[in-house]
NUMARDREN-582808 format. One record per residue (C-alpha): residue number from 0; x, y, z. Coordinates in Angstrom, 2 decimals. Last residue first. Layout:
    nr        c1        c2        c3
   NUM         X         Y         Z
...
% end
This chain:
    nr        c1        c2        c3
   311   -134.64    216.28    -15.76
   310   -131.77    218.54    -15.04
   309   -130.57    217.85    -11.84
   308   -130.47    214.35    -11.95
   307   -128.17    214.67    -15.03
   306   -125.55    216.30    -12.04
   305   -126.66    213.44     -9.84
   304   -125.63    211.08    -12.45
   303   -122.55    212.30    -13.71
   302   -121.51    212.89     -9.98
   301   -122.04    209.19     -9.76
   300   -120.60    207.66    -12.78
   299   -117.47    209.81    -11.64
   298   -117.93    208.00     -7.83
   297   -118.40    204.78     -9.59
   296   -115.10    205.13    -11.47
   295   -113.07    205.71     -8.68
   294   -114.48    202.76     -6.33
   293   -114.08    200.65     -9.25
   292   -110.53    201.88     -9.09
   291   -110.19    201.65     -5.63
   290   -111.69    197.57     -5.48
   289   -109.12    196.72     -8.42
   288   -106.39    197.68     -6.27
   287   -107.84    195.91     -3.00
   286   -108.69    192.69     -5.60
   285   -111.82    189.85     -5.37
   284   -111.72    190.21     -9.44
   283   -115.23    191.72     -9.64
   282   -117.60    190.38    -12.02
   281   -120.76    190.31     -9.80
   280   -120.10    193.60     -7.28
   279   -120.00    192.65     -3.62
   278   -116.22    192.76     -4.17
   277   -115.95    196.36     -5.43
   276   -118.49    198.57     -6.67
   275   -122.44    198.95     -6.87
   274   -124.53    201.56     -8.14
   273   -127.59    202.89     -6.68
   272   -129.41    205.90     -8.91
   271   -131.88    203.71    -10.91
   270   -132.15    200.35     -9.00
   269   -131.01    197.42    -11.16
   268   -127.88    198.43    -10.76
   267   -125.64    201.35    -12.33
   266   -121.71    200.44    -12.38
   265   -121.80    202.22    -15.63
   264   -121.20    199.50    -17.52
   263   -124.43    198.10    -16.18
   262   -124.47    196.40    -12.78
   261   -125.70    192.89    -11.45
   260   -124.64    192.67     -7.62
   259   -123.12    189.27     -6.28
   258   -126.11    186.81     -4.38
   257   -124.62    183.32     -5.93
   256   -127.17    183.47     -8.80
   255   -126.25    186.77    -10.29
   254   -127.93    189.45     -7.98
   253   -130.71    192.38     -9.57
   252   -132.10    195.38     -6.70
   251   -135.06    194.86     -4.30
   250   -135.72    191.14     -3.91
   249   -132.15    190.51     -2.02
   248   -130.74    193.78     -1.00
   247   -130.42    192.86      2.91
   246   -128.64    189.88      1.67
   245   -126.02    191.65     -0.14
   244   -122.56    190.75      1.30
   243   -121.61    189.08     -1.26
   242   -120.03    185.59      0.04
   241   -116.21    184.70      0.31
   240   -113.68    181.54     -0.05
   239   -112.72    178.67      1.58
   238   -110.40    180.27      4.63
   237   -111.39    178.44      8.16
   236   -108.92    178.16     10.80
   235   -109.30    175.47     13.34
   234   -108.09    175.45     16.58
   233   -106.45    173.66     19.82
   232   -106.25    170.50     17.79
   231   -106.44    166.85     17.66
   230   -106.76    164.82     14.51
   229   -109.59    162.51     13.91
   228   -109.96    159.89     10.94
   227   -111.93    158.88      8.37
   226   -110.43    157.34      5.38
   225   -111.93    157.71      2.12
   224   -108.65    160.07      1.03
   223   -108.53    161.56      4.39
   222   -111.97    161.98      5.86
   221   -111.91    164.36      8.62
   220   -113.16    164.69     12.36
   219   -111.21    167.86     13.87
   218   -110.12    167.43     18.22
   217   -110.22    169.91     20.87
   216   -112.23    173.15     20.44
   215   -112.77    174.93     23.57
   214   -116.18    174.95     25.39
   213   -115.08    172.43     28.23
   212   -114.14    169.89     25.81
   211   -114.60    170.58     21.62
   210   -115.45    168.61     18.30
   209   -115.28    169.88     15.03
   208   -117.13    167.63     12.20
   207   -116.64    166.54      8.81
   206   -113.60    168.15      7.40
   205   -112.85    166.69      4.07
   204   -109.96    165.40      2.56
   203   -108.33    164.90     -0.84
   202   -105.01    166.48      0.54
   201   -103.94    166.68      3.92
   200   -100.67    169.08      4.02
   199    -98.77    168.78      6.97
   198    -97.22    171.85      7.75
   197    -94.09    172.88     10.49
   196    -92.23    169.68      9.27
   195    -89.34    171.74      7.76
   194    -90.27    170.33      4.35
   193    -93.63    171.31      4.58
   192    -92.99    174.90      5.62
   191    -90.34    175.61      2.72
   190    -93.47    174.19      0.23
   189    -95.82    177.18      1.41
   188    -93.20    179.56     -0.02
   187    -92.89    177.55     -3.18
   186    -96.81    177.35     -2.86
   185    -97.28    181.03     -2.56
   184    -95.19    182.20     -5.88
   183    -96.84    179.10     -7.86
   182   -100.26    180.68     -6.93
   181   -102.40    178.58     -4.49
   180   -104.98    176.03     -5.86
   179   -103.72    173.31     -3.57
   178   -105.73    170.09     -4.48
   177   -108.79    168.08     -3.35
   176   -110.11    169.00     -0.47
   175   -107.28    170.73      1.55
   174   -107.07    170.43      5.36
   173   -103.71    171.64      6.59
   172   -102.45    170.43      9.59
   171    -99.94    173.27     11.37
   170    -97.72    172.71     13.98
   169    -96.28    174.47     16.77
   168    -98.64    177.52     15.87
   167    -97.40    181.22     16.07
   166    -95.15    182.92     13.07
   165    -96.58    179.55     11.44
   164   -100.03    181.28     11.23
   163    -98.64    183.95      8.79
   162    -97.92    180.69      6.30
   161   -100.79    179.52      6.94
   160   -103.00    183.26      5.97
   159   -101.22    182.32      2.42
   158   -101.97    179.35      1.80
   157   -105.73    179.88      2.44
   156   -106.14    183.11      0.82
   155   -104.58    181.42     -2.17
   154   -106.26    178.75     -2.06
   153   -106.29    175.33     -0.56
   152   -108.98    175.15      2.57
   151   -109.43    174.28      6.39
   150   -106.65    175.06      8.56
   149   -105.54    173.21     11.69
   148   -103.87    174.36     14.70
   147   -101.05    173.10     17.27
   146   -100.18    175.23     19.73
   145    -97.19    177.11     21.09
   144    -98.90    180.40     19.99
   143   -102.27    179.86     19.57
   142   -103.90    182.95     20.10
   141   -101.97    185.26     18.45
   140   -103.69    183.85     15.63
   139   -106.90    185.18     15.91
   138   -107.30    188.69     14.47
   137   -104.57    188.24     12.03
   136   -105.58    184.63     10.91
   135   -108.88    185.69     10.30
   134   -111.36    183.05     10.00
   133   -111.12    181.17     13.60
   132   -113.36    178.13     15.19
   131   -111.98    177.46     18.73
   130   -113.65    179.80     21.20
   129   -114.41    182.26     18.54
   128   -117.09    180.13     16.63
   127   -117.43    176.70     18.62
   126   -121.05    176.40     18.26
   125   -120.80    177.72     14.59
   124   -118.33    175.06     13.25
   123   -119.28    172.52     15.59
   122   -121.21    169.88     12.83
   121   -120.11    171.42      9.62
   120   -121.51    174.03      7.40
   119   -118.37    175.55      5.67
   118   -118.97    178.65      6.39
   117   -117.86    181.38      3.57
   116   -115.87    184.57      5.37
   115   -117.64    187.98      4.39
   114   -117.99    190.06      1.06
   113   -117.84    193.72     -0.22
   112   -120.21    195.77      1.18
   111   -119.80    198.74     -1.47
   110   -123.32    199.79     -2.05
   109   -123.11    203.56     -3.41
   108   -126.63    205.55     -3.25
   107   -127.71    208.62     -4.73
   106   -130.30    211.30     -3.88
   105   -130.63    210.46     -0.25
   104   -132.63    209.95      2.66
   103   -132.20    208.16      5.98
   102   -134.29    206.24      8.12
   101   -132.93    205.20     11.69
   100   -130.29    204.43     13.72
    99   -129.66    200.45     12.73
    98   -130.36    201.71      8.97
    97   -133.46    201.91      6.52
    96   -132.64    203.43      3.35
    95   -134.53    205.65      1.35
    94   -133.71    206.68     -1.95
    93   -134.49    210.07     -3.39
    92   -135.45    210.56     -7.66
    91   -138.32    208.32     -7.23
    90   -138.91    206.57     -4.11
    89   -136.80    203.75     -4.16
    88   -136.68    201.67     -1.19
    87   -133.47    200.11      0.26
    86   -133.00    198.26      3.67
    85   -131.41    197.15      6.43
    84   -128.38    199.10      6.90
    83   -126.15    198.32      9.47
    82   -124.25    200.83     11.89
    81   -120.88    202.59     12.31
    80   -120.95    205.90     10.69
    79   -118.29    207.36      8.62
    78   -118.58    211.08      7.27
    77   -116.81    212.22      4.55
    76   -115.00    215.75      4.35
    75   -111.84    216.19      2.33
    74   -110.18    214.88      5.10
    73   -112.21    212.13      5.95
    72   -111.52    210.30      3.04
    71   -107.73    210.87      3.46
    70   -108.19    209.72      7.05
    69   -109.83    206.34      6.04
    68   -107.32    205.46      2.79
    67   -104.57    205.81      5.31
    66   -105.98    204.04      8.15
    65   -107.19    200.87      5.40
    64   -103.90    201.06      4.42
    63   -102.17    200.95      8.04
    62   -104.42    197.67      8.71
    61   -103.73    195.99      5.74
    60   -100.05    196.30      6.19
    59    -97.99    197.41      3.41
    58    -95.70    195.68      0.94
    57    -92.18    196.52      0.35
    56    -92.81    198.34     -2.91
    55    -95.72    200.03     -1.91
    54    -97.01    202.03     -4.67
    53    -99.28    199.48     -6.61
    52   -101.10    197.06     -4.27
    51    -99.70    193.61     -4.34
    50    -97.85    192.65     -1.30
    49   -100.79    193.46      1.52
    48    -99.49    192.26      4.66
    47   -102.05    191.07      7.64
    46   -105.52    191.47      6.21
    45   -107.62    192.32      8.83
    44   -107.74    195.98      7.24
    43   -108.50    194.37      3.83
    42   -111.41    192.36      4.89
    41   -113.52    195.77      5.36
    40   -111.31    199.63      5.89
    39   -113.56    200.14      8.66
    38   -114.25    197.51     10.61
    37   -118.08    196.06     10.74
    36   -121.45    197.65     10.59
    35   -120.25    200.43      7.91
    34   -122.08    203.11      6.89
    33   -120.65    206.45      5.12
    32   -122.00    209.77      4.14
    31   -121.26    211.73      1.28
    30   -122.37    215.41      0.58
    29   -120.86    216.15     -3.13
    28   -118.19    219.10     -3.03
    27   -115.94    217.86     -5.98
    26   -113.40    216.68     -2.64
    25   -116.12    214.45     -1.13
    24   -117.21    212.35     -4.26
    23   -113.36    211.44     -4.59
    22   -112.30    210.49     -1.86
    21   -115.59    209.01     -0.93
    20   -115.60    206.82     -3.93
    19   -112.02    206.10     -2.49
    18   -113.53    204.75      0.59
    17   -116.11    202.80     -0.59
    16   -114.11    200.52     -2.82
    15   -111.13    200.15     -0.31
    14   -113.61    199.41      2.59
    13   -116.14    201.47      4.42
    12   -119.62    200.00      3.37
    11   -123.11    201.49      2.31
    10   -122.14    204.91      0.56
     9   -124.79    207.16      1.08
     8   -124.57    210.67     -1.76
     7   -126.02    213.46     -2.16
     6   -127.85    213.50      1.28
     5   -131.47    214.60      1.98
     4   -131.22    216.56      5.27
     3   -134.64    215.55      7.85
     2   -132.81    213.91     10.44
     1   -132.98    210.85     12.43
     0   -136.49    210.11     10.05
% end
């Protein structure tokens, strides 16, 4: 063990869902430490305006939410640590988890991962990762200004992280399978784009290789409605959708078939005293608002537990 204290409560993850559990666990007094291996504040604080979450009429950057929703956490007294957990044993009434700096006890436990970019499993995709191969258009974009890009996917993620890459790429070629599957709100928007020649849209195709020169992507092989061609490109954007971030879980606590978290109404898993919330949770709606307010009600599930903990 790093340290012998048994905490109240570990929350695995630092986004929206983790972060107002803390809120709310750390100001009724119950110990709560953080872990998160990646960016505080998850996808959302990479996400470049955030239109939709109640209170902010004219939007709000990802970024300044996910440093808003940190510091208030803080505040009333969480702790954040940067590093990966493992894995989870249950020993009774503690759980153990096994992290990047150690073993670590405690007598609840919060996974709130949330989910990562899917691959699409091409030919190039990984070799050129981050000299060429992109999947966040905030990070990245800056990048390619002046230069022509292409983005892979047609939802609304992927409609609307184009239309931020426009602020930088010449030209855009959009990659769609089969059909846009944007909201009507982002595909009028999208639609302004088209018609001013800054988009192509490529529907019915698939991207079948990524080809590079001199360790820089180059040139996209894709099959336009049964016709393969090549188009050339300084980058490619990726945006086809998300994975649970629950590998590390896999064979200890209940997933649905594609690797999301199985959870009672109480948010309980399979594992008595770890509850899940947010993205990485089977069911949920893939939403920053609808991430806090799972992240609310697990942290009351919580206390209710610990405090029935007490008493058997």
């Amino acid at each position: 063990m790093t340290e012998n204290k048994v905490r109240d409560l570990i929350i695995v993850g630092a986004g929206p869902a983790a972060l107002t559990a803390a809120i709310y666990t750390t100001r009724e007094d119950i110990d709560t430490l953080l872990y998160e291996r990646g960016v505080v504040g998850g996808l959302a604080a990479i996400t470049d305006k955030i239109d939709n979450y109640p209170g902010f009429p004219d939007g709000i950057a990802g970024l300044s939410l996910a440093d808003d929703l940190r510091k208030q956490a803080e505040r009333f007294g969480s702790e954040i640590e940067l590093g990966e957990v493992n894995d989870i044993q249950d020993q009774g009434k503690l759980k153990l988890l096994k992290t990047t700096d150690g073993d670590h006890l405690a007598k609840a436990v919060l996974i709130a991962t949330g989910c990562d970019y899917k691959k699409i499993g091409v030919p190039g995709e990984l070799e050129y990762l981050a000299r060429g191969v992109h999947y966040c258009a905030t990070c990245d974009g800056a990048f390619y200004r002046d230069k022509r890009i292409a983005v892979v996917g047609g939802g609304n993620s992927a409609v609307q992280e184009t239309i931020f890459l426009t602020r930088y790429a010449s030209h855009i070629d959009m990659l769609v399978r089969s059909t846009i599957k944007a909201s009507d709100i982002l595909v009028k928007e999208l639609d302004k784009y088209v018609k001013n020649g800054k988009i192509t849209i490529h529907l019915s195709t698939t991207t079948d290789e990524i080809l590079g020169q001199d360790n820089l992507v180059n040139k996209i092989k894709v099959t336009e409605k049964g016709r393969p061609h090549g188009i050339e490109v300084d980058g490619v954007f990726i945006f086809v959708g998300l994975v649970p971030n629950s590998q590390f879980l896999k064979n200890k606590i209940e997933l649905d078939k594609v690797g999301f978290i199985k959870t009672d109404e109480d948010l309980q898993t399979s594992m008595k005293g770890v509850f899940a919330a947010g993205d990485v949770r089977s069911g949920a709606t893939m939403q920053i608002a609808s991430a806090a307010g799972e992240g609310a009600t697990a942290a009351l599930k919580i206390r209710e537990y610990l405090e029935n903990r007490h008493k058997t």
